[in-house]
C-alpha positions in Angstrom: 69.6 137.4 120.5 70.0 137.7 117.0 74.0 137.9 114.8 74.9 141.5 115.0 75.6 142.1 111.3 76.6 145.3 111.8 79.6 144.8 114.1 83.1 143.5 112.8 82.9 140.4 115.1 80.6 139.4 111.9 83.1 140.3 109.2 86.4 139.2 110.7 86.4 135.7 108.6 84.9 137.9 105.2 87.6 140.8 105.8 90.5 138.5 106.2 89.4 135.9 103.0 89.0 139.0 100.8 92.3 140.6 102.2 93.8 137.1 101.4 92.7 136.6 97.9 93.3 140.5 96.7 96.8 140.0 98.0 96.7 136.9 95.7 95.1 139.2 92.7 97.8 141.9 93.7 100.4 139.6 93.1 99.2 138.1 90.0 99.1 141.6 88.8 102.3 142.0 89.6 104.0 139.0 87.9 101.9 139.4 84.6 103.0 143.3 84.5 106.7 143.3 85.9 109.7 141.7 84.3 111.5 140.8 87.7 108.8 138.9 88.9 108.1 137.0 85.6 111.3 135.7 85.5 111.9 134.8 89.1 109.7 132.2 89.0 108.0 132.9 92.4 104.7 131.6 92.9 102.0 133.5 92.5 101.0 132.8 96.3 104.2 133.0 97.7 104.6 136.6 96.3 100.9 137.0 97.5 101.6 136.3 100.9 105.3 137.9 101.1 103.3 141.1 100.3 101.1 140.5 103.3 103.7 140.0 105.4 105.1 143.1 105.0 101.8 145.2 105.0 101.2 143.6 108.5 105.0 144.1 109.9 105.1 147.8 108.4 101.3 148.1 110.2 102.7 147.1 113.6 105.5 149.1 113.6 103.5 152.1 113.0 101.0 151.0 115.5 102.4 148.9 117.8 99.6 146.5 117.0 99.5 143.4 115.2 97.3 144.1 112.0 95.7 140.5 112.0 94.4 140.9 115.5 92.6 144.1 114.9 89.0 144.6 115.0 88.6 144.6 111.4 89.7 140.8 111.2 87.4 139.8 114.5 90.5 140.3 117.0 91.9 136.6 116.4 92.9 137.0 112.4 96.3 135.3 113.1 95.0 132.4 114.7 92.5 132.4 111.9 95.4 132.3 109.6 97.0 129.5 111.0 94.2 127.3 110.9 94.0 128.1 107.8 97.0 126.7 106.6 96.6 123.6 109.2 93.3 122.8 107.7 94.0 123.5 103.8 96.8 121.2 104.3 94.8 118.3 104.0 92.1 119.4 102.0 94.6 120.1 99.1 96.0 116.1 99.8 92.5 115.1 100.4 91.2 116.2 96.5 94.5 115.0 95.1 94.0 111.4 96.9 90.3 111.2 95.3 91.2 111.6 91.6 90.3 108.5 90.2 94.1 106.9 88.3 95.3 106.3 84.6 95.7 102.3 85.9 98.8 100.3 85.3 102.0 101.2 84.6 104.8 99.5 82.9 107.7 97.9 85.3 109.9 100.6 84.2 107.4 103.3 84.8 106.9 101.6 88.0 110.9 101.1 89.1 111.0 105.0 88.1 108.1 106.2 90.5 109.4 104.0 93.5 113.1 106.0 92.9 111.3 109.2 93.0 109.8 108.2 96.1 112.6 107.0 98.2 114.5 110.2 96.4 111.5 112.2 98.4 112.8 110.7 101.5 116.1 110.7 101.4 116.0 114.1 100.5 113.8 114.6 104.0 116.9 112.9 105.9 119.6 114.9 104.2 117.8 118.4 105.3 117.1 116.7 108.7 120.5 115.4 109.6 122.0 119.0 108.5 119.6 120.9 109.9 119.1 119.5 113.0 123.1 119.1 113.3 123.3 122.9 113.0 120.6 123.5 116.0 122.2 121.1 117.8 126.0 123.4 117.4 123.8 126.8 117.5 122.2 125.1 121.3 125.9 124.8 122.4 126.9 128.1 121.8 123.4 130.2 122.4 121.5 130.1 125.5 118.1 128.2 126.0 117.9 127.8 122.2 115.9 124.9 121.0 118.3 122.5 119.7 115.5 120.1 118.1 114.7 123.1 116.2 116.7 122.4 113.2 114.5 119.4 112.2 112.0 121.7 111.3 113.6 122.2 108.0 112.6 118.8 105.8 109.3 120.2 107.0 109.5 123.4 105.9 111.4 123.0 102.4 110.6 118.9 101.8 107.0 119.1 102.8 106.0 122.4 103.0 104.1 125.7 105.1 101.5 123.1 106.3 103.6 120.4 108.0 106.0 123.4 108.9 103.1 124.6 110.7 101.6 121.7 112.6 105.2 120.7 114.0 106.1 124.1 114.5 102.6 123.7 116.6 103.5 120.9 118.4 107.3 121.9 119.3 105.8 125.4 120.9 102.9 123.7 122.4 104.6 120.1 124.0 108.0 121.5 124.2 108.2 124.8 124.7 109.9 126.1 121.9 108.8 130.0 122.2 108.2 131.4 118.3 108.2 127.1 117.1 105.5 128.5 115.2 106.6 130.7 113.3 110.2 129.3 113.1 108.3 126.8 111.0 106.5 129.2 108.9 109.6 131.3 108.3 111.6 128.1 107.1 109.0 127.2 104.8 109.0 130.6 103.1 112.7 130.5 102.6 112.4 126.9 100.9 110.0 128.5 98.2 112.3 131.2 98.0 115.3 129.0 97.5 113.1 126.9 94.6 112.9 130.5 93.2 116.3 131.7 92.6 117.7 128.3 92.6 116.1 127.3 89.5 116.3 130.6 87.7 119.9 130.6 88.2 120.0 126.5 87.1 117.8 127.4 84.0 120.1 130.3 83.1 123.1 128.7 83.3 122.0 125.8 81.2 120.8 128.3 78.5 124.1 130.0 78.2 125.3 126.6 77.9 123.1 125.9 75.2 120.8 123.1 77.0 118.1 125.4 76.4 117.0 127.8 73.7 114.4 130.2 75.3 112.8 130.8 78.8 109.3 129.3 78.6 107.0 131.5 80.7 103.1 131.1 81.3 101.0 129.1 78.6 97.5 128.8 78.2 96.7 125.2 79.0 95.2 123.3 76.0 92.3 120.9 77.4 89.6 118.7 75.6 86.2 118.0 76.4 87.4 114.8 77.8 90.1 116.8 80.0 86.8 118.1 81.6 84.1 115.5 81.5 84.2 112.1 80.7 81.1 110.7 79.0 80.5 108.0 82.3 80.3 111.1 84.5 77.2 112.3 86.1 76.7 115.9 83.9 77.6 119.4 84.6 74.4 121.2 85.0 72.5 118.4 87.1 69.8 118.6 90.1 72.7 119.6 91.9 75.7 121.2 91.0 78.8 118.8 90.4 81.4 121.3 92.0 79.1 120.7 95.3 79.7 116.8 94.3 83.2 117.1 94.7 83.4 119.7 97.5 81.1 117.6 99.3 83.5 114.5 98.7 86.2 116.4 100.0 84.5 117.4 103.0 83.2 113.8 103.9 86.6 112.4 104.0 87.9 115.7 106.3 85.0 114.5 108.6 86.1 110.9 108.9 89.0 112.0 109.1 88.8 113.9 112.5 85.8 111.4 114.0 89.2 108.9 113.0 91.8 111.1 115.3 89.4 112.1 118.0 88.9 108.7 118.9 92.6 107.7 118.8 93.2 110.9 120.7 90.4 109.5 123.1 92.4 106.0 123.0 96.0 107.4 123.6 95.5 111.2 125.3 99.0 111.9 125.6 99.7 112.0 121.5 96.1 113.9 120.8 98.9 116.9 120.0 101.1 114.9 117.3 97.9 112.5 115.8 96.3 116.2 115.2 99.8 117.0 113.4 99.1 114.0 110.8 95.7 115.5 109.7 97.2 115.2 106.2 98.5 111.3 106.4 95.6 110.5 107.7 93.1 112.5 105.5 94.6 110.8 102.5 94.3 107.2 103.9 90.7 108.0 104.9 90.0 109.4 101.3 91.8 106.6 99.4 89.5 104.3 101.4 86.4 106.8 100.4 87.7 106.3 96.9 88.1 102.5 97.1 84.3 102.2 98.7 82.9 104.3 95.8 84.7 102.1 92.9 83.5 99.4 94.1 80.2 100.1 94.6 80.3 101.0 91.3 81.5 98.1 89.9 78.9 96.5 91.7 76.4 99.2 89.1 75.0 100.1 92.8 76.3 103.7 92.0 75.5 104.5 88.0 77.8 107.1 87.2 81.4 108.8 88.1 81.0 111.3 91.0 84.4 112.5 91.0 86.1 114.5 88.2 89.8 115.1 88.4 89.2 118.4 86.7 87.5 119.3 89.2 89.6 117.9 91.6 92.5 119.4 90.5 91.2 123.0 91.2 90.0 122.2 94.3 93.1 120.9 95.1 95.4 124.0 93.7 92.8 126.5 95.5 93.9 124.9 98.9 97.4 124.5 98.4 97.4 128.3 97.3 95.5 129.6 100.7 97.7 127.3 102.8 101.1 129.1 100.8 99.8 132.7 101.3 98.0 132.1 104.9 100.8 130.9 106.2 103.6 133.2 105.2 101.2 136.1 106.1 100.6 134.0 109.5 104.6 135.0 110.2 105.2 137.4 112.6 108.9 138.5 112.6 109.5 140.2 116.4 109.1 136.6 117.8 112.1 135.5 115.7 114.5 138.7 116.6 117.0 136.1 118.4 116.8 133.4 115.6 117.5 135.3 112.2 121.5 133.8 111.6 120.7 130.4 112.6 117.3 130.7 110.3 119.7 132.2 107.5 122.4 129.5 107.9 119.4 126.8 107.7 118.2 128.3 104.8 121.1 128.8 102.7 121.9 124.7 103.7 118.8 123.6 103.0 118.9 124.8 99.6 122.3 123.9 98.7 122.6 120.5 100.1 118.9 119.6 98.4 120.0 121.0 94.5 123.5 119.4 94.8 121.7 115.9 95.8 118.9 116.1 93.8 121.6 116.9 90.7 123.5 114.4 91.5 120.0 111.6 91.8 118.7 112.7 88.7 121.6 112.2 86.6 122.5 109.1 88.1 118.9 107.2 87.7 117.1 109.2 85.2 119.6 109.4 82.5 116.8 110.1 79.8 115.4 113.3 81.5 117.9 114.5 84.4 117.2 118.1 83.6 113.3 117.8 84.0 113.5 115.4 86.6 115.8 117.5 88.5 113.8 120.6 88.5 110.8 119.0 89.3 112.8 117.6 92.3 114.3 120.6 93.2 111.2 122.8 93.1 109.0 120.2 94.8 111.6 119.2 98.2 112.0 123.2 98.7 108.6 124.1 98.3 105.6 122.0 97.2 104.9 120.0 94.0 103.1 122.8 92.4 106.8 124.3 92.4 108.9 121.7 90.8 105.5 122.0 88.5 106.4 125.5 87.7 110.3 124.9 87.6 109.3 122.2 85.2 107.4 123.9 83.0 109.9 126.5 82.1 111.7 123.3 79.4 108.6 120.9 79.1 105.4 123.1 79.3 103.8 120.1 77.7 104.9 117.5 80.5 106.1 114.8 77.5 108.8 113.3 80.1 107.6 111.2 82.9 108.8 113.7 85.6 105.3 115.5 86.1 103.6 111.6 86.7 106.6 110.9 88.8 105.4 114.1 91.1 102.1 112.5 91.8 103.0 108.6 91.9 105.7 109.0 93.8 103.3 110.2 96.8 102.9 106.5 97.7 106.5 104.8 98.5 107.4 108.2 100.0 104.3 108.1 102.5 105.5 104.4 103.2 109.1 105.2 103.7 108.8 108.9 105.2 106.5 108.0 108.1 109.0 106.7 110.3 111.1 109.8 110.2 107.6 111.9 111.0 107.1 110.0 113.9 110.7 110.4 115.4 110.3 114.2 114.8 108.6 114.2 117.9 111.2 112.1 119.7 113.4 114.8 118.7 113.3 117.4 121.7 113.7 114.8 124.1 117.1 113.3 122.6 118.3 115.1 119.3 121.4 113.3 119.4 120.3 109.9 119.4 117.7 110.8 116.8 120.3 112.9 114.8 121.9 109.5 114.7 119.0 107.3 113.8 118.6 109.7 111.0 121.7 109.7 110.1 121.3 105.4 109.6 118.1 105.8 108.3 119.6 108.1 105.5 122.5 105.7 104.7 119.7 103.2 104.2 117.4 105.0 102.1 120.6 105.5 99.7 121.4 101.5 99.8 117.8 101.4 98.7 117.9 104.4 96.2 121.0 103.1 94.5 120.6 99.5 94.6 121.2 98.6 91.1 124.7 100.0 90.8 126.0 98.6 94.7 124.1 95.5 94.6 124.5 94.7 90.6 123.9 91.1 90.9 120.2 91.4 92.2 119.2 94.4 89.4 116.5 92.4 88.1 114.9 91.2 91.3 115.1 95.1 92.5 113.2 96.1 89.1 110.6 93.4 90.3 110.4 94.8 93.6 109.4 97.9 92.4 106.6 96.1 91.4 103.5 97.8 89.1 102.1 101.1 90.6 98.1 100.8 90.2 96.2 103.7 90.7 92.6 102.9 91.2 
């Protein structure tokens, strides 16, 4: 029996894209044509998606129906949207993991990158240890609340909708955390939020103090023919087209990627839920490997040419992070969270202070030569994503002549290394949050030992500087 093409079962997945990306036009619209939204700073998905999410809420109070799960998205549009964002999660890291890199960097630039790094994760156990200390308070005073809940904020601000998401996921599906879910989702949307008016008010202040002459909004971005394609690159207009190069690319290293976690799944059944939750970690390793296969095969003049173009790449990338911002705040449905709006309030409001006053206080201390830049990129990037602390950036180096904008991409490496640990115990949280609230507690303490080694351990400087060793990108 043949696809009925007439009936919305067909649509569903065409109806809820185009919804999607209007919503993301809409809001673009908006920003470009309203003052209040140009200045807030707000991405343009966020704003996209917060739109959304009050289309649908307005819809199902009206009907009594949740607009997602209608006919005219196929009946199962939430679900739809959640995948979504678990699945552009790791695309968007996948793309960024198979840009090929710049090569070495100076010890400096190196010592630098590692700080931002362990920076990342300290700023993870900071949000953890406060957020999971106020769920921990809010389970002694409320009934049957979820007092590992509170961890979900380093994942929601530090890391963003998708890993808000999957441990949101795992918490509702292992644990039986009722709304996890969208607990997660809901967290995540305050931390962009909080990178919003945050830095507006940080980058008005520091005008009115003079630190700043204008408010830089939107430029056009100024590339050469080398920014697009290098001469060793197979050519734009090919047998085949070299978008479908790097799509397919991205789409080979997804596939390892799950053959890899099915078979540890198969290997170690009662973790299939939280190995699924690392699709990310585990789709970059599997694409840095792709990458490393591909360089050397063509050093080895077995492959002629550059496949991948960073370009290219890098829209690839931004076009998943964008559906995973907006599909997941429009994922968010608000009635299951009618019993958790103070505590997601009082989570919010810590999260965003405790991460600015820490991240001030980092960049002055150990990037003397760019605090302000390093900071905002800081800021915007462990309360929403990098693309964030990209935007924040922008606003006082649109051309991206200080190191913080490298330190955003480098850093990726020492904070995976370090930051893994504290992933895993996320899922020992629900069974004991207070032990873990105190391993985190430790692990934070160490992190800072490591972060501000120089000044407590002054002796050793130079063999810390060493340590940092040379960041190679290959």
């Amino acid at each position: 029996m043949g696809v009925p093409f007439s009936e919305f079962s067909s649509w569903g997945m065409v109806t809820l894209f185009a919804v999607l990306l209007i919503s993301m036009l809409t809001a673009n619209l908006l920003k470009k044509s309203i003052e209040f939204f140009r200045n807030s700073l707000i991405p343009t998905s966020v704003l996209g998606g917060i739109i959304l999410l009050i289309v649908a809420e307005a819809y199902s109070a009206i009907s009594g129906v949740y607009m997602f799960d209608t006919e005219f998205f196929g009946g199962n549009g939430g679900q739809v949207l959640e995948l979504l964002t678990y699945h552009s999660l790791a695309l968007g890291f996948i793309a960024s993991a198979l840009k090929t890199g710049k090569g070495k960097t100076t010890k400096e630039r190196g010592r630098e990158i590692f700080d931002t790094g362990v920076t990342t994760v300290s700023t993870y156990l900071l949000q953890a240890v406060l957020g999971l200390g106020i769920t921990i308070i809010a389970a002694l005073i409320m009934t049957d609340f979820f007092s590992a809940a509170g961890i979900l904020l380093p994942f929601g601000y530090g890391q963003g909708t998708g890993q808000a998401l999957n441990y949101g996921t795992i918490y509702e599906t292992d644990y039986n955390f009722t709304g996890g879910v969208h607990f997660g989702l809901t967290i995540a949307a305050l931390g962009f939020i909080s990178a919003s008016i945050g830095g507006v008010i940080h980058l008005n202040v520091m005008k009115r103090k003079g630190k700043y002459r204008t408010l830089d909004h939107e430029t056009s971005e100024k590339l050469t023919i080398e920014d697009v394609q290098s001469a060793e690159e197979i050519s734009l207009n090919g047998s085949i087209d070299k978008m479908t190069i790097q799509i397919a690319f991205v789409f080979l290293s997804y596939f390892l990627t799950f053959l890899f976690m099915y078979g540890l799944s198969k290997l170690i059944p009662s973790l299939a839920t939280t190995l699924f939750g690392f699709n990310f970690l585990f789709g970059v390793l599997i694409a840095t490997l792709v990458k490393f296969i591909v360089n050397k095969l063509r050093k080895k003049n077995v492959i002629k040419k550059q496949y991948v173009n960073n370009f290219l790449m890098n829209r690839i990338s931004g076009f998943f992070f964008d559906l995973m911002v907006i599909a997941g705040i429009a994922a968010i449905r608000l009635e299951t969270l009618r019993n958790y709006y103070v505590i997601i309030i009082i989570l919010g409001v810590v999260g965003a202070v405790s991460t600015y006053l820490y991240n001030r206080f980092v960049a002055k201390k150990l990037f003397p030569n760019y605090s302000e830049e390093q900071f905002l990129a800081m800021y915007g990037m462990l309360t929403g994503t990098a693309s964030t602390g990209v935007i924040l950036l922008r606003e006082i180096d649109k051309d991206f002549t200080t190191p913080a904008a490298d330190n955003l991409v480098y850093q990726q490496i020492p904070a995976i290394a370090f930051g893994f640990p504290m992933m895993l115990l996320a899922t020992f949280a629900p069974k004991d949050p207070y032990m873990t609230l105190g391993i985190l507690a430790g692990f934070f303490v160490i992190m800072n030992l490591i972060l501000f080694r120089r000044f407590i351990f002054k002796r050793g400087s130079k063999k810390d500087d060493k340590s940092a060793g040379e960041v190679t990108e290959e």
